[in-house]
C-alpha positions in Angstrom: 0.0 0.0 0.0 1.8 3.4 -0.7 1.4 6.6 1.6 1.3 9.7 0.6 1.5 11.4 4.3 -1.3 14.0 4.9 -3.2 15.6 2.3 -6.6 16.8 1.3 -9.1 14.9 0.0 -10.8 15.5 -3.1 -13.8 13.4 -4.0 -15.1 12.3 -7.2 -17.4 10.3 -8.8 -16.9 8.5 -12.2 -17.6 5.1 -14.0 -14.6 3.0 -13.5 -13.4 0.8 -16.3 -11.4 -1.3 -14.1 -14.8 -2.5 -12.3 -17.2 -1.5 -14.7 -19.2 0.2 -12.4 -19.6 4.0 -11.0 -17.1 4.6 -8.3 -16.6 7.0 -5.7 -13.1 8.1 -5.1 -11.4 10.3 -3.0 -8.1 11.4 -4.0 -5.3 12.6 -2.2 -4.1 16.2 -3.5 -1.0 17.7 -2.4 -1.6 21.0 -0.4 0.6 23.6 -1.8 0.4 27.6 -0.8 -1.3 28.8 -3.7 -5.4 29.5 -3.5 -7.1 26.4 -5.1 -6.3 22.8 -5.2 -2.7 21.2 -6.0 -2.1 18.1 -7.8 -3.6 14.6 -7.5 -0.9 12.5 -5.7 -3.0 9.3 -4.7 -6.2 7.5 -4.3 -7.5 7.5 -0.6 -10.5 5.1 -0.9 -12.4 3.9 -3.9 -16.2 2.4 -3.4 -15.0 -0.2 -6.1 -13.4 -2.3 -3.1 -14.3 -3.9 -0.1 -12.8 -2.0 2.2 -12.5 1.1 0.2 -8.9 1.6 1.9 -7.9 -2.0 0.3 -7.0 -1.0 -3.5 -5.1 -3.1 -5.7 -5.4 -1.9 -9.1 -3.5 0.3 -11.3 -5.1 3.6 -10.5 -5.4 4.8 -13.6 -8.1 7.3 -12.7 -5.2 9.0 -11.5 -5.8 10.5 -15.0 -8.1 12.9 -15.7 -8.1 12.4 -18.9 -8.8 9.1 -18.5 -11.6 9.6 -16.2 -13.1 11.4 -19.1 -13.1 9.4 -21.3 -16.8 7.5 -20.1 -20.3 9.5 -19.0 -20.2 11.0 -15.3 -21.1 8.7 -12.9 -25.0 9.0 -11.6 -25.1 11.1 -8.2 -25.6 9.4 -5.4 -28.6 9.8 -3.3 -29.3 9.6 0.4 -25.3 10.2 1.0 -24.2 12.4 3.8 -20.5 13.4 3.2 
């Protein structure tokens, strides 16, 4: 499992090829000093696995180009976040 220290977390919805499903993911972003968010470092947890803390794939939504690449993933009601 790699760390990536402390971050913030930036969540996202998508569908993820890997599963074939829509996936909720929260990234790690590297805080930096400038006003707005700094670079995706790392994937936090991902609804595609059981636990979310426990992935094992590639992490190609790493990407954003490749998360666009497929339709947005369908909000998800009834959450509280």
């Amino acid at each position: 499992m790699e760390s990536y220290g402390a971050g913030r977390g930036l969540r996202r919805r998508f569908r993820c090829a890997w599963s074939g499903r829509d996936a909720e993911v929260e990234f790690i972003v590297r805080v930096r000093g400038l006003p707005g968010p700094g670079p995706i470092v790392g994937v936090r947890t991902c609804s595609a696995w059981d636990p979310p803390t426990a992935i094992e794939c590639q992490r190609r939504c790493l990407d954003p180009a490749f998360r666009r690449q497929w339709e947005p993933a369908r909000p998800v009601h009834g959450r509280r976040g």
